[in-house]
C-alpha positions as CSV (number, residue, x, y, z in Angstrom):
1,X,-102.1,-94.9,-50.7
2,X,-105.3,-94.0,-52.0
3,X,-105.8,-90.1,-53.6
4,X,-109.3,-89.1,-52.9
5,X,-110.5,-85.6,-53.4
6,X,-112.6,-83.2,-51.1
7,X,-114.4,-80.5,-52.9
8,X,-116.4,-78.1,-50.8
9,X,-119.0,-75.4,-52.1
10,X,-118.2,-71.8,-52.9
11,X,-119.9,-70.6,-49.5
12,X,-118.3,-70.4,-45.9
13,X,-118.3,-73.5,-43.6
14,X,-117.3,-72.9,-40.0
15,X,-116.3,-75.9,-38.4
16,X,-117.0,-76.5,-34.6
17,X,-114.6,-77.1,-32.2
18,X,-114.3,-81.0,-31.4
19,X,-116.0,-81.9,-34.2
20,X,-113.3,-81.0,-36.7
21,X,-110.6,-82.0,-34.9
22,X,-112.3,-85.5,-35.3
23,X,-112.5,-85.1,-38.7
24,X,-109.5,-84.2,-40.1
25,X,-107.4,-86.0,-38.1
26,X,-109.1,-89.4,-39.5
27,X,-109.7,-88.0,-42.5
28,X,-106.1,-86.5,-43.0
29,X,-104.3,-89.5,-41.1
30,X,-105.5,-92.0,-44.0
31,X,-105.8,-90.2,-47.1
32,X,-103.4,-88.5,-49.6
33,X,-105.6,-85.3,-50.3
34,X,-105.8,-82.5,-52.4
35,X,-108.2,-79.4,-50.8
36,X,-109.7,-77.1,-53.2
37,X,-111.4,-74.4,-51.1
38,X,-111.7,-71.3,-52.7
39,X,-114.5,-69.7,-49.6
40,X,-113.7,-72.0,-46.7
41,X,-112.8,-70.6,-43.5
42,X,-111.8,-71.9,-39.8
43,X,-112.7,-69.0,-37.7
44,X,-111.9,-70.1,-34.2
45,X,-108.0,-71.2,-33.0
46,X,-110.0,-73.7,-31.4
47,X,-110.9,-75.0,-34.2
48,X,-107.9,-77.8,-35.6
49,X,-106.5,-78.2,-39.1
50,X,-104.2,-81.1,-38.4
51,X,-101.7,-83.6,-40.8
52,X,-100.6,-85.9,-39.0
53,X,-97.3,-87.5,-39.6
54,X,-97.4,-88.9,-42.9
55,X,-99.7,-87.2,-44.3
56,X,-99.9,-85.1,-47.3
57,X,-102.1,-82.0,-47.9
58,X,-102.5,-80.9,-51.2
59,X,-103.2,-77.2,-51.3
60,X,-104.6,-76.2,-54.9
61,X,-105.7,-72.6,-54.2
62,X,-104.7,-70.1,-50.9
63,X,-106.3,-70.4,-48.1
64,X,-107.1,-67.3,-46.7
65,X,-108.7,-65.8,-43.5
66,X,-107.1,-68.6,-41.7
67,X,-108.1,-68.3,-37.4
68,X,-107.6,-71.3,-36.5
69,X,-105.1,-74.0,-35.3
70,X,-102.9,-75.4,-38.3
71,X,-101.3,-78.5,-36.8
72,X,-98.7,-79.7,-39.3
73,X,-96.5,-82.8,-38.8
74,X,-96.6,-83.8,-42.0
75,X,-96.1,-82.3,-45.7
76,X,-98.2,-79.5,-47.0
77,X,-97.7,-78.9,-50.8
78,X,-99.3,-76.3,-53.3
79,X,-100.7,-72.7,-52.2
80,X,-99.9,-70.9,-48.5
81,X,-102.3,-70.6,-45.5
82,X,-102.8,-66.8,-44.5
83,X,-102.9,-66.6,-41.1
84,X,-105.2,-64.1,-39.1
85,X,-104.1,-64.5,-35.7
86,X,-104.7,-68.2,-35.9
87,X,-102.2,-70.4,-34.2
88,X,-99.5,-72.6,-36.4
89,X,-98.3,-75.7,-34.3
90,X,-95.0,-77.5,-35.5
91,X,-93.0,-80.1,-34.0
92,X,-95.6,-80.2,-30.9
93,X,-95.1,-76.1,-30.6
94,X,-98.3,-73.9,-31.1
95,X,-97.3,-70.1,-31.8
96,X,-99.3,-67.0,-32.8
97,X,-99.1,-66.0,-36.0
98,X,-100.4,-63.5,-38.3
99,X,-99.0,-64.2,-41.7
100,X,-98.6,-66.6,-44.6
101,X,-97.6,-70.5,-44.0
102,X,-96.0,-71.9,-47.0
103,X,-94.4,-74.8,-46.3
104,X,-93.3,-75.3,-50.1
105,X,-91.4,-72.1,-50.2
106,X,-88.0,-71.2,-49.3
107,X,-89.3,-69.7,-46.3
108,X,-92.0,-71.5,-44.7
109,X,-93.1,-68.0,-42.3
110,X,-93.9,-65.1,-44.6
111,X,-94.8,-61.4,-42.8
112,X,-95.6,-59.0,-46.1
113,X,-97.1,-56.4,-43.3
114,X,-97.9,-56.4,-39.9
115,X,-97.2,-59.9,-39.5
116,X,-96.2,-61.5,-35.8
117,X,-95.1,-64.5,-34.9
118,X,-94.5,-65.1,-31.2
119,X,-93.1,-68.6,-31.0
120,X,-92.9,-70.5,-27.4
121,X,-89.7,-72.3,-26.0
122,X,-88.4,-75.0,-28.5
123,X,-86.3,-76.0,-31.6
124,X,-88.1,-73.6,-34.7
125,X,-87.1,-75.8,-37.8
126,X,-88.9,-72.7,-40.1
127,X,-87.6,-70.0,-41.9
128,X,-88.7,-66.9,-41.6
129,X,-88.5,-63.6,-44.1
130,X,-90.2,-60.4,-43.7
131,X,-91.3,-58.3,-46.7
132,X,-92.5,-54.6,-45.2
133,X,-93.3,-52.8,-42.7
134,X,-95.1,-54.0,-39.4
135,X,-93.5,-57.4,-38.6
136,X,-92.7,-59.1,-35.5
137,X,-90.6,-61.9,-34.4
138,X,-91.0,-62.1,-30.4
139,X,-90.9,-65.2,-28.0
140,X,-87.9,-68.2,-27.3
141,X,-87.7,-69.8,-30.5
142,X,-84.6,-71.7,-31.0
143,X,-83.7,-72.4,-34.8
144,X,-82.4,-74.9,-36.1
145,X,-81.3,-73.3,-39.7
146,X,-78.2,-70.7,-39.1
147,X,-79.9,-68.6,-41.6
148,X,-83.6,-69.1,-40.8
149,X,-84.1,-64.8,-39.9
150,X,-84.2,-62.4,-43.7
151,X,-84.9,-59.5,-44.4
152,X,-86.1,-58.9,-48.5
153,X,-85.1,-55.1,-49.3
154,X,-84.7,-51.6,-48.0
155,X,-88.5,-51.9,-47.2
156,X,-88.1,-54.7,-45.1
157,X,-88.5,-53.7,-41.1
158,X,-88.8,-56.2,-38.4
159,X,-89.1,-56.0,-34.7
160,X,-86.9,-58.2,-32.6
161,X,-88.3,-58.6,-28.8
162,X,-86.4,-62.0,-28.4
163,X,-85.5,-62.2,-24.7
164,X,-82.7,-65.4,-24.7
165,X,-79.9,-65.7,-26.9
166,X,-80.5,-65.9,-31.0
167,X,-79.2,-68.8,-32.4
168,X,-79.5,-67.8,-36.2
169,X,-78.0,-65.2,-38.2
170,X,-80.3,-62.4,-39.7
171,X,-79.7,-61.1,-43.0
172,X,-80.7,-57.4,-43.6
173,X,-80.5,-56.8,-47.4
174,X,-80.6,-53.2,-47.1
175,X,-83.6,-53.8,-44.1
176,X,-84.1,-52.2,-40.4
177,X,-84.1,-54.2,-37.3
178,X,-85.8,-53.0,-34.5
179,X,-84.8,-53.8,-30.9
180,X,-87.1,-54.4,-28.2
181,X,-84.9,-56.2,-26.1
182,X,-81.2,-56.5,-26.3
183,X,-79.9,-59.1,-29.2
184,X,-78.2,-61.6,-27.8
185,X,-76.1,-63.8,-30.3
186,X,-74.9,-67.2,-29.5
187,X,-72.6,-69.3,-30.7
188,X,-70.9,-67.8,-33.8
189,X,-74.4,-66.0,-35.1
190,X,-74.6,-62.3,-35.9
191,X,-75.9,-59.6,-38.7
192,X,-74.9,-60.2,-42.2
193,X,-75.3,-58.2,-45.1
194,X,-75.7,-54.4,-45.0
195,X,-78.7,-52.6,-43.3
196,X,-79.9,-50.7,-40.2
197,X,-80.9,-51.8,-36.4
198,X,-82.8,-49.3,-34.3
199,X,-80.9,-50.4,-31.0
200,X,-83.5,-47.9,-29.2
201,X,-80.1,-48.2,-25.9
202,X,-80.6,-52.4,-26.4
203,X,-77.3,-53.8,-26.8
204,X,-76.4,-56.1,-30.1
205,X,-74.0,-58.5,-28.4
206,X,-72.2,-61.0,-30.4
207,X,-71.1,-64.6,-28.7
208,X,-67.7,-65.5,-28.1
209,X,-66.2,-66.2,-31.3
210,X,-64.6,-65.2,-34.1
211,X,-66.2,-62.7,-36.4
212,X,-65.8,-60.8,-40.0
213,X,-67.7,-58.4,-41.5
214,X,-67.5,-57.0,-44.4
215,X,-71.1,-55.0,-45.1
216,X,-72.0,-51.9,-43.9
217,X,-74.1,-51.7,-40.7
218,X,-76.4,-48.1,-39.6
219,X,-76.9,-48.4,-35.6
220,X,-79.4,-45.9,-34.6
221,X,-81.3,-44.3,-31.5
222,X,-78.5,-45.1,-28.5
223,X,-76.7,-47.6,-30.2
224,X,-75.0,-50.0,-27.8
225,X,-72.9,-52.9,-29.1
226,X,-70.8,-55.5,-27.1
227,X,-68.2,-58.0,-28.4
228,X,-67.1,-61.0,-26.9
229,X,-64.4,-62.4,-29.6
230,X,-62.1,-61.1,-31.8
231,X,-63.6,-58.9,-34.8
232,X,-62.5,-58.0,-38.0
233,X,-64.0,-55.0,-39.7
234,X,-64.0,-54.6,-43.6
235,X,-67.2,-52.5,-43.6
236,X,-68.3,-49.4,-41.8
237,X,-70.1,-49.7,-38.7
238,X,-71.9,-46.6,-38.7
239,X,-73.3,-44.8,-35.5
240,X,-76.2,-42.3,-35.7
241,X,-78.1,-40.7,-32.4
242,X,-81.4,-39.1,-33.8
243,X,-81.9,-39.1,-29.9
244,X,-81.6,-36.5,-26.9
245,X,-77.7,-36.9,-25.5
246,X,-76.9,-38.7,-29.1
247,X,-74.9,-41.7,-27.1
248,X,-73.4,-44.7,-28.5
249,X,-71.4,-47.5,-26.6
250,X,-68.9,-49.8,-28.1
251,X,-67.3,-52.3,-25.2
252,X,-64.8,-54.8,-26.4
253,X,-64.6,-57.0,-23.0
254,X,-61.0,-57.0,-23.5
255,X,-61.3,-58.3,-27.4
256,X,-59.4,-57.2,-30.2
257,X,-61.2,-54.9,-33.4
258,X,-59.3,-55.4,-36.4
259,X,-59.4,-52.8,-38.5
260,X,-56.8,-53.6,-40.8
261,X,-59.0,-54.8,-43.5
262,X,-60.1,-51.2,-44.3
263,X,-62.7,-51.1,-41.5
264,X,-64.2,-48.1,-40.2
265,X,-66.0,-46.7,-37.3
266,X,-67.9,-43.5,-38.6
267,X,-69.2,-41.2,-36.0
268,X,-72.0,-39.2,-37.2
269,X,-72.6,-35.2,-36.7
270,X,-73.7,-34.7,-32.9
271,X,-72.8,-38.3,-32.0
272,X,-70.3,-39.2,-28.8
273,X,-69.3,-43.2,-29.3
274,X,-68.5,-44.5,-26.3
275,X,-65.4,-47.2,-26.7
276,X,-64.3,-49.3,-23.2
277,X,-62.4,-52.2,-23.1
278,X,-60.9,-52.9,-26.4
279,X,-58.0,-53.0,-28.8
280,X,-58.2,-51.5,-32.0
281,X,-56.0,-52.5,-34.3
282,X,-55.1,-51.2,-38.2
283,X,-55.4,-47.5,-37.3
284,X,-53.9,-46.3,-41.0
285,X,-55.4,-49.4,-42.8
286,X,-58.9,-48.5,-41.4
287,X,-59.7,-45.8,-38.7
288,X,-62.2,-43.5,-37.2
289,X,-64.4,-41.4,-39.7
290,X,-65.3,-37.9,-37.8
291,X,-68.5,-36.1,-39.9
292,X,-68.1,-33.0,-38.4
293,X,-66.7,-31.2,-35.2
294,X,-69.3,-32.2,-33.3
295,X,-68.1,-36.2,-33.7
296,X,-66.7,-37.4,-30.4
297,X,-64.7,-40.2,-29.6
298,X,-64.2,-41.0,-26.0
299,X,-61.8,-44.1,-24.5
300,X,-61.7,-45.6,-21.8
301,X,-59.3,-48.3,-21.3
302,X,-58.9,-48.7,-24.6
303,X,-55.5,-49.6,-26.8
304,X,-55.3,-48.1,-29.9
305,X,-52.4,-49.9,-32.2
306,X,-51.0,-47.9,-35.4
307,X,-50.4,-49.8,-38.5
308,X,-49.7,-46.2,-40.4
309,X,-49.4,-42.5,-39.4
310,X,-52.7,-41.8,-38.5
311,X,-54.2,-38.3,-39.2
312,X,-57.3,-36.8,-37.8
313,X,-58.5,-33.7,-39.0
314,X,-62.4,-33.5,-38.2
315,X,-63.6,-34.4,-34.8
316,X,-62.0,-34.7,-31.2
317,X,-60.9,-37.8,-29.1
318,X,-61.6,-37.5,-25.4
319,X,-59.2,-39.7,-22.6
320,X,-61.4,-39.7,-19.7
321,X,-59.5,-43.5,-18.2
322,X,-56.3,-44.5,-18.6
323,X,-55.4,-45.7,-22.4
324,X,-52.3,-46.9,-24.4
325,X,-51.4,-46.0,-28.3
326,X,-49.2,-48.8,-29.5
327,X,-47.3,-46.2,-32.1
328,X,-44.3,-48.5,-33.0
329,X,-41.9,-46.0,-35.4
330,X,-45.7,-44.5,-36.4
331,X,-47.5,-40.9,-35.3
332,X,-51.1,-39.7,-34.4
333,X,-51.0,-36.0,-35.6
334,X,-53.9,-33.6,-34.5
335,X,-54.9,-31.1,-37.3
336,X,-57.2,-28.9,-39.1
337,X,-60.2,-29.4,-36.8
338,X,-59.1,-32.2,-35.5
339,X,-58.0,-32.5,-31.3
340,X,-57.3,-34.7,-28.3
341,X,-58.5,-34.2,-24.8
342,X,-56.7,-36.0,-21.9
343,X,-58.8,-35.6,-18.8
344,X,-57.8,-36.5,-15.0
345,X,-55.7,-39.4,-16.4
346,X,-52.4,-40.8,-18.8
347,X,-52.5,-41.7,-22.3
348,X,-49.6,-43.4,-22.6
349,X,-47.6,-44.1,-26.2
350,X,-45.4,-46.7,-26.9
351,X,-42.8,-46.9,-29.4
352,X,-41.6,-50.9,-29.1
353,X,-38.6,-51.7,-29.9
354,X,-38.3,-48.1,-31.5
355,X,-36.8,-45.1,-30.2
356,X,-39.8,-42.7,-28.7
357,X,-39.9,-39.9,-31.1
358,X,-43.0,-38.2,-29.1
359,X,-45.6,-39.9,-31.4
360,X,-48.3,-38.0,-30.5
361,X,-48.4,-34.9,-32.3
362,X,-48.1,-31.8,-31.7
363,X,-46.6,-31.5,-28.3
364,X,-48.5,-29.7,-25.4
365,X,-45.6,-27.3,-25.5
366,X,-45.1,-27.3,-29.2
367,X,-46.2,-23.0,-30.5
368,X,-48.4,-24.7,-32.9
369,X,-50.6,-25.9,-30.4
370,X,-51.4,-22.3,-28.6
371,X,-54.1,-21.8,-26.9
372,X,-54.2,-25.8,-27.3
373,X,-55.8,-25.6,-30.2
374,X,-55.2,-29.2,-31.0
375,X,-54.2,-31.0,-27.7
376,X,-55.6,-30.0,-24.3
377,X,-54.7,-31.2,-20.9
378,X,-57.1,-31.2,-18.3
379,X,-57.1,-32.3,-14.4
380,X,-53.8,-33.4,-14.8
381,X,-54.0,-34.8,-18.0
382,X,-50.7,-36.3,-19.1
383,X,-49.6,-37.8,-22.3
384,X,-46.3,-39.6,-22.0
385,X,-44.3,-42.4,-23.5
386,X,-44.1,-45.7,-22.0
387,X,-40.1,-45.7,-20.4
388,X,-38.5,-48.8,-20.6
389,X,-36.4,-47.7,-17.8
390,X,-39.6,-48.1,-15.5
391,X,-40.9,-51.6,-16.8
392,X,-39.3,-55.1,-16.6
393,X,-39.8,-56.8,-19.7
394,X,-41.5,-60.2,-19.1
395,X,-38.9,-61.8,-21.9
396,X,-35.8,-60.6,-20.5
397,X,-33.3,-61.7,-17.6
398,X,-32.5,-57.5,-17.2
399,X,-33.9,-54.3,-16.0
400,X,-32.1,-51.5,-18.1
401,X,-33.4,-47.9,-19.1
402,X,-33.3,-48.5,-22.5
403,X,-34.8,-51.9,-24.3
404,X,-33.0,-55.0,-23.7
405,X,-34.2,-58.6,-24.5
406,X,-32.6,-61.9,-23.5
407,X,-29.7,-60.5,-21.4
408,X,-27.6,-61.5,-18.3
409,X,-27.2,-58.1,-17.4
410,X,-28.3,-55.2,-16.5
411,X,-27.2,-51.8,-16.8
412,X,-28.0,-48.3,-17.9
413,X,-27.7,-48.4,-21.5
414,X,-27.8,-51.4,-23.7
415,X,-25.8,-54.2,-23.3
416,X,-26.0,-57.9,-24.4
417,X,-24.4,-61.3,-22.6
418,X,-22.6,-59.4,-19.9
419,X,-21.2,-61.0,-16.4
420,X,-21.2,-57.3,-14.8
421,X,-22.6,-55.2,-11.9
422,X,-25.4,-53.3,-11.7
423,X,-27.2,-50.8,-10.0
424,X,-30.6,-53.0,-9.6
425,X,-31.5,-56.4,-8.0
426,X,-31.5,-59.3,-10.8
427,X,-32.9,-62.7,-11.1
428,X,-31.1,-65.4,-13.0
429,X,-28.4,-63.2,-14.0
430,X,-24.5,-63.5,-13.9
431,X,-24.6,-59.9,-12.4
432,X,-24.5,-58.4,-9.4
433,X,-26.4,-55.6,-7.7
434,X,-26.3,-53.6,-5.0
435,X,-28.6,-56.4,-2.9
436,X,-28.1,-59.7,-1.9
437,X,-27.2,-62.4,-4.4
438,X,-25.8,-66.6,-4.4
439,X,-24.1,-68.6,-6.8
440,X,-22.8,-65.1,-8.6
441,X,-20.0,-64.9,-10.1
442,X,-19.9,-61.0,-9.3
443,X,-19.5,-58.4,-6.2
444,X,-21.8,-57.1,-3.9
445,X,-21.8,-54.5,-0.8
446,X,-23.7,-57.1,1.4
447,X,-23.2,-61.0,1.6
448,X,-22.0,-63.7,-1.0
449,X,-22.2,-67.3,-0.7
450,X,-20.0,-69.6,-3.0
451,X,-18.4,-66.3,-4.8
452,X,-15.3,-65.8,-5.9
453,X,-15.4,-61.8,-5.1
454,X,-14.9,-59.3,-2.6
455,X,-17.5,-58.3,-0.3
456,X,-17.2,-55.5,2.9
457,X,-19.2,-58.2,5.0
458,X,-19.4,-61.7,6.4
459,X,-18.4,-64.2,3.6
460,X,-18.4,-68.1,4.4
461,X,-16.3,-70.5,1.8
462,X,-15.2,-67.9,-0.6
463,X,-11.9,-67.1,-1.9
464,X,-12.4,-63.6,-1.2
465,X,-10.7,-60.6,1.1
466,X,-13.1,-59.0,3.6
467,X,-12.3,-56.5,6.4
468,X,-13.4,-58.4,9.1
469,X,-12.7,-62.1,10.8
470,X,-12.9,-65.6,8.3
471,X,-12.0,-68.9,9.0
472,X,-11.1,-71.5,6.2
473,X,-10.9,-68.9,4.0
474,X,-7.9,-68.4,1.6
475,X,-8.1,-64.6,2.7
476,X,-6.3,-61.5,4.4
477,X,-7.8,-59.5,6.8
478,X,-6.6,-57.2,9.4
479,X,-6.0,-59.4,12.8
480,X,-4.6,-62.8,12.6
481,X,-5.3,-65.9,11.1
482,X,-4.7,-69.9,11.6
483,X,-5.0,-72.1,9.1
484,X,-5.1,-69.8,6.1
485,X,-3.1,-69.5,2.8
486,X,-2.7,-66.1,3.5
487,X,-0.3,-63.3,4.7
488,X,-0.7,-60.8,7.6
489,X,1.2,-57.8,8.7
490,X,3.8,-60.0,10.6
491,X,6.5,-62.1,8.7
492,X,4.9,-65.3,6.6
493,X,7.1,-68.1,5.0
494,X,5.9,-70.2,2.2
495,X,2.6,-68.4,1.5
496,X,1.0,-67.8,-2.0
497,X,-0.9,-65.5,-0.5
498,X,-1.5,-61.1,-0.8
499,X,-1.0,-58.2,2.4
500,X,-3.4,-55.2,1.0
501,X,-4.4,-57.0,-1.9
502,X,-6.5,-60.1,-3.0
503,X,-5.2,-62.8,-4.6
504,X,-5.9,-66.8,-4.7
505,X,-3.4,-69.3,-5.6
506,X,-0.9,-66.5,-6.2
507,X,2.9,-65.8,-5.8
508,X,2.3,-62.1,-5.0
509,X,3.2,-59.0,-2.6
510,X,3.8,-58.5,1.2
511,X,5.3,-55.7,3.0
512,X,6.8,-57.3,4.9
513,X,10.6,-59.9,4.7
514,X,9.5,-63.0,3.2
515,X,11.7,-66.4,2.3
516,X,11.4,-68.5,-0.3
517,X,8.7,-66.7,-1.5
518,X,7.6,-66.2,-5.2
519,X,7.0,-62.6,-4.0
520,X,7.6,-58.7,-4.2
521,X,8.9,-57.4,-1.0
522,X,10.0,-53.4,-0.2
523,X,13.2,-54.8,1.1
524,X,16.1,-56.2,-0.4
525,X,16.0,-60.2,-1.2
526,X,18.3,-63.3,-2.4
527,X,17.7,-65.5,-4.6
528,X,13.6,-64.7,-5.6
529,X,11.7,-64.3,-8.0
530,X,10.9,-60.6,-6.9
531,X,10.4,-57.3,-8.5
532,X,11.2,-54.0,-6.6
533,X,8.9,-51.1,-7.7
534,X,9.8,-52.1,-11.2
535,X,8.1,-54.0,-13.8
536,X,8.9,-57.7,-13.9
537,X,7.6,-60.0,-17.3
538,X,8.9,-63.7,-15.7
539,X,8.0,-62.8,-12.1
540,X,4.6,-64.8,-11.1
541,X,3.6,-61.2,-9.2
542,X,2.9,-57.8,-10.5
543,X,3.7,-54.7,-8.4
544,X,2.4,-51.3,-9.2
545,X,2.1,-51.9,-12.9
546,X,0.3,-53.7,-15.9
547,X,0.7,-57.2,-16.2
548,X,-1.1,-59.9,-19.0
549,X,-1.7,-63.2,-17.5
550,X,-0.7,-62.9,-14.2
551,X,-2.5,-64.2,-11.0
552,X,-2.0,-61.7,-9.3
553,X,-3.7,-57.5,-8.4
554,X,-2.8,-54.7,-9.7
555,X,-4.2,-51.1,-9.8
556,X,-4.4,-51.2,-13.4
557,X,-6.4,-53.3,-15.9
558,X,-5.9,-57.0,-16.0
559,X,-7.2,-60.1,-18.8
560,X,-8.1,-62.8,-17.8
561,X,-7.7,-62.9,-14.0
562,X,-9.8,-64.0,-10.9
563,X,-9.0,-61.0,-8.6
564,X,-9.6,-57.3,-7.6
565,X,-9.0,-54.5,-10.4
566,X,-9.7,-50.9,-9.9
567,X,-10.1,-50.5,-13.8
568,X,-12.6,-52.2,-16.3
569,X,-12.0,-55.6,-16.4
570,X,-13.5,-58.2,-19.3
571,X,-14.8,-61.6,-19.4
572,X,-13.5,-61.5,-14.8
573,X,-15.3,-62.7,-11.7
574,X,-14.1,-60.2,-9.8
575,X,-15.3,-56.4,-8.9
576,X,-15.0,-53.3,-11.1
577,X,-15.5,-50.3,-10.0
């Protein structure tokens, strides 16, 4: 390819509309060139500066006073284009701009003071940095470079009115971004490095991903952010009002804030932050910086989780919904100037798997707090622990008042692995309660199906004694019976069965004569295997007394045995009172 040179005279040439456009697009479309204009001007945006694709444009001094259309689908190499309202087309997209193209730079959009670019719909392949004071960035553009938005210093301000979703982060470097519209980040792009956004009540939301940040961010004038992942805080978010009602609003959406890595939400003199929907975690890591009195935290359904004891001694928390402190074996202590409000609603503690050991501090009732100088109550306020007694625990087969995980059991204090009776209804439990179970191996008041117990009503194919009527039942009951292993008030020969007692499978007692019977009677007998009121060791039947491996009843505590006991009984399918 050819190099030819254009040289132009030191005096302004305005080129026409039409006619330029001619002109340099064959001119530019054919030739490597080099432009050396040192007074030339394009006054109108109708007027066209176009490289087409291919092409190569040679810049050897700045072309200044730029108004018109730069159309640039090809390379542009050497000094910048400054653009006065002129109109800088890329990848088929014409946008306003007032600042300086270099394309050879790191950043191809340059806005040193008042410069605007408002950039239609479409991919922006162009970075962009602003310098001072004055600039704008407004429009759809979608970027293609994750980092194609910078701020240069502490003098650097830009104006965000950006009405979709931002698809690239934007790095302050000590800068101030102000909001025109809420900030909208998508994907996993947010703010990096330190600086400050005038939110002027826009929101700064950040997508749905995971975040850390580890600068130090100023949110100013209403400050209203929104999170949509989980967050983890090693900086200081800082929130300033410099605005009538001072107001700031931090919603989680239900996500976690991590706070564990030293984070910290500071609340400036006069300010009330808003925080809704959120856990906070790595209160004693990180935590909540009060300036003054006047600093106001207020939570609504919010979850606040203690990795430490947690002091605050400058500022006030306000309940005004329903919120949860997560205090494990840790406690939040009120003191100095610090306080707690709790209005109309519960904040609730909970301990875990640790004993409550009222873990927020000082008590309502406690004579430090007269006058409730630290903790007020108001509207019916109420600050309690979370009872285990009242919650079923998702990962446990029990309901017990104190904590109890992976049991068959349930009872009023602890206990693990136990087949006993309770005073609740259970689930997939070998225990028993007061309502209806099947295929237990326990005792209820109402009915049992396939149990080897005692029941006071109906009870189909069970080995059980009931006051009322059961056929096919090895059983004893009070009116007669066909059919039945089992003894009545009337004389019985050959039975293995109980009068007034329950036994199965069981040379035991009647009180009534019995013959050739492995039993206990009140009268005298020949030849059995009897006791009389008396303890017997090699009888198959216990009377009145204690007896170890017996099939039989008694009134006193028995091992191992399927039947009735009125004492504690281990390791039994029977009842216990």
């Amino acid at each position: 390819m050819c190099k030819k040179v254009m040289r132009y005279s030191p005096q302004k040439i305005i080129f026409r509309p039409v006619i330029s456009i001619i002109f340099f697009l064959m001119l530019l479309s054919f030739y490597h060139c080099t432009l050396i204009a040192s007074n030339f001007n394009i006054g109108s945006r109708y007027s066209t500066l176009a490289i087409a694709p291919g092409s190569r444009l040679v810049q050897a001094n700045t072309f200044e006073h730029f108004s018109g259309t730069l159309e640039n689908e090809g390379i542009i190499q050497g000094a910048p284009f400054v653009f006065e309202r002129g109109v800088l087309s890329k990848n088929g997209l014409y946008n306003d701009f007032s600042g300086t193209y270099h394309q050879a730079g790191e950043h191809a959009i340059i806005m040193t003071t008042n410069g605007v670019l408002r950039a239609t719909p479409g991919q922006c392949t162009e970075k962009i940095v602003a310098i001072r004071e004055g600039n704008r960035l407004e429009g759809m553009p979608l970027f293609s470079n994750t980092n194609a938005i910078e701020l240069t210093s502490n003098l650097s301000v830009l104006t965000l009115a950006i009405p979709g979703s931002l698809t690239s982060n934007i790095t302050l470097n000590g800068g101030t971004l102000e909001l025109e519209q809420p900030l909208q980040y998508s994907q996993d792009a947010k703010l990096t490095g330190s600086g400050s956004v005038v939110c002027n009540g826009n929101v700064v939301a950040f997508g749905a991903y995971d975040h850390v940040f580890t600068d130090t961010l100023l949110l100013t004038t209403n400050p209203n952010m929104a999170l949509h992942g989980t967050t983890r805080l090693a900086g200081n978010w800082i929130f300033d009002g410099t605005t009538s009602g001072n107001k700031a609003h931090l919603d989680g959406h239900g996500n976690v804030l991590d706070l564990s890595l030293t984070g910290s939400l500071v609340i400036k003199s006069g300010v009330t932050l808003n925080l809704a929907n959120i856990k906070v975690t790595g209160l004693g890591k990180g935590g909540f910086i009060f300036e003054d009195q006047t600093s106001q935290l207020r939570l609504s359904h919010v979850e606040l989780e203690l990795s430490n004891c947690y002091s605050v001694t400058m500022g006030g928390i306000y309940v005004d919904a329903e919120s949860r402190l997560v205090a494990k074996n840790h406690l939040l202590t009120f003191e100095q100037k610090g306080s707690l409000t709790v209005d109309g609603t519960t904040f609730w503690y909970d301990p875990m798997a640790y004993v409550q050991d009222y873990n927020i501090r000082p008590r309502v009732i406690d004579p430090i707090n007269a006058g409730n100088q630290y903790v007020t109550l108001l509207n019916g306020g109420f600050i309690h622990d979370v009872p285990s007694s009242e919650l079923v625990r998702m990962t446990s087969q029990g309901l017990v008042y104190a904590n109890r995980i992976n049991s068959n059991s349930l009872l009023y204090a602890i206990r693990t692995a136990s087949n006993s009776l309770q005073y609740y209804h259970r689930t997939m439990s070998n225990a028993l309660l007061y309502g209806d179970r099947i295929n237990s191996n326990s005792a209820a008041y109402h009915t049992r199906i396939n149990s080897n117990t005692l029941a006071y009503n109906f009870r189909t194919n069970s080995n059980a004694l009931e006051l009322y009527h059961r056929v096919d039942s090895n059983m004893i009951d009070y009116h007669h019976r066909i059919t039945s292993a089992a003894l009545l008030y009337g004389d019985r020969i050959n039975s293995n069965s109980a009068a007034y007692h329950t036994r199965i499978n069981s040379n035991t007692l009647a009180y009534n004569f019995r013959t050739n019977s492995n039993a206990l009677e009140l009268y005298h007998r020949v030849d059995s295997n009897m006791i009389d009121y008396h303890h017997r060791t090699t009888s198959a039947a216990l009377l009145y007394g204690d007896r170890i491996n017996s099939n039989s009843a008694a009134y006193h505590t028995r091992i191992n045995s399927n039947t009735l006991a009125y004492n504690f009984r281990i390791n039994s399918n029977a009842l216990e009172f």
